[in-house]
C-alpha positions in Angstrom: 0.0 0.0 0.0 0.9 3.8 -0.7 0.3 6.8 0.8 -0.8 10.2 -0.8 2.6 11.0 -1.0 3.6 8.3 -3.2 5.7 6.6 -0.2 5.8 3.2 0.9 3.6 3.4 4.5 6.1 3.3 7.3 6.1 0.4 10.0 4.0 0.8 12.9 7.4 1.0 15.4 8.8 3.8 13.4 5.1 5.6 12.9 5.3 4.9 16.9 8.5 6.4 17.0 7.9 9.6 14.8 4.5 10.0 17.1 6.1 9.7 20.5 9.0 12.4 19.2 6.4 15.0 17.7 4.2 14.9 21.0 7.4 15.4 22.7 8.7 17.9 20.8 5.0 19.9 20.9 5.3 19.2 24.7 8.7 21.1 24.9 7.1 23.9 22.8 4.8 24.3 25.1 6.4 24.4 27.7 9.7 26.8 26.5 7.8 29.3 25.0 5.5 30.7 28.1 8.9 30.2 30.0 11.0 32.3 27.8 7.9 34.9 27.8 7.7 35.2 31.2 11.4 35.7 31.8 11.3 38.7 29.0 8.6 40.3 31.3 10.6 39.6 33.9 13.8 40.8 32.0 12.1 44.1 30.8 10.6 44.9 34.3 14.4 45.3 35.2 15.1 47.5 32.2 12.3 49.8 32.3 10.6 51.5 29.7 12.7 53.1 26.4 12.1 56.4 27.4 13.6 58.6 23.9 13.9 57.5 20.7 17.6 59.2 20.3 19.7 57.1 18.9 22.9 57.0 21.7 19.4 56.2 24.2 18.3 53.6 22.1 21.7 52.0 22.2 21.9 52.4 26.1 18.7 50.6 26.2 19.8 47.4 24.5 23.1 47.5 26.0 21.2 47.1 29.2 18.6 45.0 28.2 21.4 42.8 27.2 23.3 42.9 30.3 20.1 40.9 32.4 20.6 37.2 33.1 16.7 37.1 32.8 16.5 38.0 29.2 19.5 35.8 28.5 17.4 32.8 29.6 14.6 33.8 27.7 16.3 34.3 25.0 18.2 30.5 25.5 14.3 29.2 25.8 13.4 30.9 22.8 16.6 28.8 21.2 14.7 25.9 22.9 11.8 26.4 21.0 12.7 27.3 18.1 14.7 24.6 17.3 11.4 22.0 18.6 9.5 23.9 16.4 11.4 23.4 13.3 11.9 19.9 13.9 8.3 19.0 15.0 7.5 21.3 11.3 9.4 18.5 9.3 7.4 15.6 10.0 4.0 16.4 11.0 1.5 18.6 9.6 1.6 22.6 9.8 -2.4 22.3 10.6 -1.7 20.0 13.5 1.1 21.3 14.9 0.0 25.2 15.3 -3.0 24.7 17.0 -1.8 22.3 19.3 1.0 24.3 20.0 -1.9 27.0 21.0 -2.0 25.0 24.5 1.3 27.5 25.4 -1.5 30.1 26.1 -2.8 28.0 28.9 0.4 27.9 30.7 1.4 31.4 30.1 -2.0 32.5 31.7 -1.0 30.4 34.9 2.8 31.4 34.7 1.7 35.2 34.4 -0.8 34.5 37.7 1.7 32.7 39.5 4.7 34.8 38.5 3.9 38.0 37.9 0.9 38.3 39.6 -1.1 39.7 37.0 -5.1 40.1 37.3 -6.7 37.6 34.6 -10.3 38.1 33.8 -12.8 35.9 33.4 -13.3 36.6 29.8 -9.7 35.7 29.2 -10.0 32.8 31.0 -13.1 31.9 29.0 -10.9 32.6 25.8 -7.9 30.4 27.1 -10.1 27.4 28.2 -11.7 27.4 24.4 -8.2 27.8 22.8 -7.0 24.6 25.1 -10.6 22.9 23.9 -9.5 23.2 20.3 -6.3 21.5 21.0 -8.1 18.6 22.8 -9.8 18.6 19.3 -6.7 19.0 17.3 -4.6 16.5 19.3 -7.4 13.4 18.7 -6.0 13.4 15.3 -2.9 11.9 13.6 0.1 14.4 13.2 -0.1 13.6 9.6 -2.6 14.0 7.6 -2.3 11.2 5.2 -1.1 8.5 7.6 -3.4 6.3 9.3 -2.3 4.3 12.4 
């Protein structure tokens, strides 16, 4: 049998294999990208606002927004998920891998409560709890389209 693709169907250890990786690689998005978020709020609260757009005070701002260990981390996390992201992109679908990747919002919500102590609404909690009801959706399919387990 072939799929769509015109490829020979892969066993079912390696489609195993390729599903455990992209759910862990998702998983790791999820996770670094709220993180590094969070320690750029962090990082920023440190800096303080730009203030003038003058060019020698828009260089003293990035010297010193470089020069926090916070946005140094974040920026290592970013890394993180960057790299997840275009790995977990080369073998399962765009369509699949977006939304569940949406679930980030859920944990930035509860890192930004617990963290930083900010005030989230209802409303936005509303929003959040449907964005994390689409991934449930989402995540009930196969991370490829045109495989079938």
């Amino acid at each position: 049998m072939v799929d769509p693709s015109g490829n020979a169907p892969k066993p079912p250890r390696s489609r195993f294999r390729l599903k455990l990786k992209t759910y862990i690689f998702i998983a790791l998005m999820v996770v670094l990208n709220p993180i590094s978020n969070i320690l750029l709020k962090k990082g920023m609260d440190q800096v303080g606002p730009m203030v003038s757009w003058a060019p020698s005070r828009v260089v003293q701002f990035f010297v010193h927004a470089f020069s926090v260990g916070a946005i140094w981390l974040a920026i290592a996390c970013l890394l993180g998920f960057f790299v997840s992201y275009l790995l977990v992109l080369s073998w399962a679908d765009y369509t699949f891998v977006q939304p569940s990747a949406a679930l980030s919002n859920g944990l930035t919500a509860v890192l930004a409560l617990l963290i930083l102590h900010e005030f989230i609404s209802p409303v936005r909690w509303l929003g959040i709890a449907c964005i994390c009801g689409g991934v449930f959706f989402v995540g009930r399919t196969h991370p490829q389209a045109g495989m079938q387990l």
